[in-house]
C-alpha positions as CSV (number, residue, x, y, z in Angstrom):
1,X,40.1,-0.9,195.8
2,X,37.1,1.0,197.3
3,X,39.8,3.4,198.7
4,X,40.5,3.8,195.0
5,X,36.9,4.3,193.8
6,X,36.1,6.9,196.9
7,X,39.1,9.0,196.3
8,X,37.8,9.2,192.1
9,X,34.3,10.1,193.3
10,X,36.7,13.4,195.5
11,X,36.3,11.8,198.7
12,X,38.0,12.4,201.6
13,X,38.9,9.0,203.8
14,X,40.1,7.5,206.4
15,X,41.8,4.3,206.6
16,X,42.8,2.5,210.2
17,X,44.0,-0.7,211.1
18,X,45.3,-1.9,214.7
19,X,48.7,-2.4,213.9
20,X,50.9,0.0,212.6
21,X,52.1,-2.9,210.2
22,X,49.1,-3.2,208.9
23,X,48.6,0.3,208.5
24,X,51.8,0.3,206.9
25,X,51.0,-2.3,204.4
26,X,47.8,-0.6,203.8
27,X,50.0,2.4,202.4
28,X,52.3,0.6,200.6
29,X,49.5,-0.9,198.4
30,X,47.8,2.3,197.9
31,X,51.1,4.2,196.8
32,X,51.4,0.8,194.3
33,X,48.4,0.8,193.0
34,X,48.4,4.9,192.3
35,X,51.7,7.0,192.5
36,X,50.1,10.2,192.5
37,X,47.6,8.9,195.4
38,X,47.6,11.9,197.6
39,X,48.3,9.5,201.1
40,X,49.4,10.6,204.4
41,X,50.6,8.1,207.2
42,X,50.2,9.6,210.5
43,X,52.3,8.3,213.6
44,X,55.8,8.0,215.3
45,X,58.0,7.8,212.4
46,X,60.1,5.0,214.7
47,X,57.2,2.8,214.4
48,X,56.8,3.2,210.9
49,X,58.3,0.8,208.0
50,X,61.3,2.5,206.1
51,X,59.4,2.3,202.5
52,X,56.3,4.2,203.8
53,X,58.0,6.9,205.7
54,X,58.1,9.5,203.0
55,X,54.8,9.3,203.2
56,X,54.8,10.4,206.7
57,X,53.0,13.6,207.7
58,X,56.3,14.4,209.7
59,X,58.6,14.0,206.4
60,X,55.6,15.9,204.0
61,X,55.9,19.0,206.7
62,X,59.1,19.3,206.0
63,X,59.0,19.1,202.4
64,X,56.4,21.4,202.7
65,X,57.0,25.9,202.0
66,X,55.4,26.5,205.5
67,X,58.1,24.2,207.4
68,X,60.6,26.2,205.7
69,X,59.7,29.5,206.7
70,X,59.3,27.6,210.3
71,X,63.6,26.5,210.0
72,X,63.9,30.3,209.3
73,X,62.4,30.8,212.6
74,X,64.5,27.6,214.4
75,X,67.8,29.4,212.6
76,X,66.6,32.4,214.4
77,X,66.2,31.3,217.7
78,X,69.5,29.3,217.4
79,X,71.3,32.7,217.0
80,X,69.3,34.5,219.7
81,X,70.2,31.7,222.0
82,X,74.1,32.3,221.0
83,X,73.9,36.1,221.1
84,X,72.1,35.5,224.7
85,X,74.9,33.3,226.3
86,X,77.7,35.8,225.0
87,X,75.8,38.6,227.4
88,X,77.1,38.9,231.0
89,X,74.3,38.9,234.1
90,X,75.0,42.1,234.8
91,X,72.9,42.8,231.0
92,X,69.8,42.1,232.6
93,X,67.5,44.4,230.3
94,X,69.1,43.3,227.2
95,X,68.0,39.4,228.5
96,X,64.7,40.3,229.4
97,X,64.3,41.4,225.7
98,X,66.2,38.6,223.9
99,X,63.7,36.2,226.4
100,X,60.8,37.9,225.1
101,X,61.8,37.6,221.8
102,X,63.0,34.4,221.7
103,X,59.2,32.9,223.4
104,X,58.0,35.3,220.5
105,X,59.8,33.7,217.7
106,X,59.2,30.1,219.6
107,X,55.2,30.6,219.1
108,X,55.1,31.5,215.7
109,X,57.6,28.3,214.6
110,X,55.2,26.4,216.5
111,X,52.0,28.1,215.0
112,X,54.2,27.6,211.3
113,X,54.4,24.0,211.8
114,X,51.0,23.2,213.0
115,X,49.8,25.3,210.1
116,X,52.1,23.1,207.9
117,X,50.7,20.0,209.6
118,X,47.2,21.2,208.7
119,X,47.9,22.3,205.0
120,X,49.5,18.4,204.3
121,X,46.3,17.1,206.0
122,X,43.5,18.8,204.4
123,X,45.4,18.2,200.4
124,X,45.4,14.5,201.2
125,X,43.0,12.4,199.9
126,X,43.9,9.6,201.7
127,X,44.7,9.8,205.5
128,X,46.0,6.6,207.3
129,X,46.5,5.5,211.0
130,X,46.1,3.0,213.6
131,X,42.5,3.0,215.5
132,X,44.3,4.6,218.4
133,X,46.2,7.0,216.4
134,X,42.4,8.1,214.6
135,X,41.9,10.6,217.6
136,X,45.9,11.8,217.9
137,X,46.0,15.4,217.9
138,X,46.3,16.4,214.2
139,X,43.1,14.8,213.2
140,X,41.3,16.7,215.5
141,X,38.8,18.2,213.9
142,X,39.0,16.6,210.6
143,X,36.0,15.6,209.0
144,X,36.2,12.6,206.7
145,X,33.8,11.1,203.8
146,X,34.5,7.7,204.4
147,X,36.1,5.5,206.8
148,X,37.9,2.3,206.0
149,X,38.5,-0.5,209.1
150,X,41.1,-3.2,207.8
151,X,41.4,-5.8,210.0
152,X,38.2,-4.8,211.5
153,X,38.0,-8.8,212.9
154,X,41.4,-8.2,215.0
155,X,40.4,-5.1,216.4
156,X,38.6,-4.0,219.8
157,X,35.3,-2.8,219.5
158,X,35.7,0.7,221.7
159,X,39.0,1.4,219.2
160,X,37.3,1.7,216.3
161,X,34.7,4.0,217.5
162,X,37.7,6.4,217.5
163,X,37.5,6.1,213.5
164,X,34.0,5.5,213.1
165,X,33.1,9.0,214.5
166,X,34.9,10.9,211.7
167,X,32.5,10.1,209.0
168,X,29.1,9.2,208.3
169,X,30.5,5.9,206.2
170,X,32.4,3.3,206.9
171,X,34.0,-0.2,205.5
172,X,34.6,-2.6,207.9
173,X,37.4,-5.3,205.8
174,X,39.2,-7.9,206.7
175,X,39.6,-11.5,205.5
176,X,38.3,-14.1,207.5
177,X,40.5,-16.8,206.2
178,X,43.8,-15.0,207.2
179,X,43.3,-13.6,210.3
180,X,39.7,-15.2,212.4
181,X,37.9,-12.7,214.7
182,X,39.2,-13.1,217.9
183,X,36.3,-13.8,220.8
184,X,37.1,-13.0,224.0
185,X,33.0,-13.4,224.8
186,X,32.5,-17.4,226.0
187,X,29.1,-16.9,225.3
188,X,29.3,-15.6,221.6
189,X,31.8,-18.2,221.4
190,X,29.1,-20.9,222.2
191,X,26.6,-19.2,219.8
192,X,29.1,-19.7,217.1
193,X,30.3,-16.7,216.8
194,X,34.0,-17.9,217.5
């Protein structure tokens, strides 16, 4: 719900849980509870549930205009590659060229993805992750207005500092008649914090 109430006020949040379960069940409710919910699930698409996965930043790319000028590239290089094992090694200049262009054509797919990557992530409203996944390489550098823990009880201390550093608020949740903190601490344990 406050996930809800920060996206109407045009924030821009953060949501991490340990798991990746979790985090997928996190998404799930959100896509529920508001279709047009702008919501991106970062991480391995192998470790993510089959009904969130369209909500993946790795499926949005591709259904995005920039991955598809990127493909053009990928069809591109594919032919290169073709027309380059048809020449004979006595065609050395004509390699050396079809190299060059073929590492040419390689950075800008590369540069067209990331920048398709980047457009997905800065038109969500909603970003969503594990704790460990908060500082993965396409958040770098994002800026968020709010940051929502979920299971904050389950999770280590030093991984949610990865999260916590991304914006000036956060929501620590978690229900403490499902899942109890977990104390590792004998001594907050015997101040009854167990």
């Amino acid at each position: 719900e406050i996930v809800r109430q920060e996206v109407a006020r045009g924030a821009k949040v953060l949501v991490c849980a340990a798991s990746n379960v979790a985090v997928d069940n996190l998404v799930e409710r959100l896509a529920r509870a508001d279709r047009k919910l702008q919501c991106v699930r970062i991480g391995h698409p192998a470790r993510l549930l089959p009904e969130v996965l369209g909500k993946s930043l790795e499926a949005q790319v591709l259904r995005s205009d920039s991955s598809k000028a990127a493909q053009e590239c990928r069809r591109e290089i594919q032919k290169l590659n073709q027309k380059l094992r048809r020449l004979k090694p006595k065609e050395r200049d004509e390699r050396r060229q079809l190299r060059a262009e073929l590492r040419q054509l390689s950075r800008e797919e590369r540069q067209r993805q990331a920048g398709a990557a980047a457009e997905v992530l800065h038109g969500a409203r909603v970003v969503a992750c594990t704790l460990s996944g908060a500082c993965s390489h396409p958040l770098r550098g994002l800026a968020f207005d709010l940051v929502v823990i979920d299971e904050a009880a389950q999770a280590l201390e030093c991984a949610c500092w990865n999260a916590l550093l991304k914006a000036p608020k956060a929501v620590l949740a978690g229900d403490h008649l499902q899942l109890p903190p977990t104390v590792l601490s004998d001594a907050a344990e015997q101040g009854g914090l167990g």
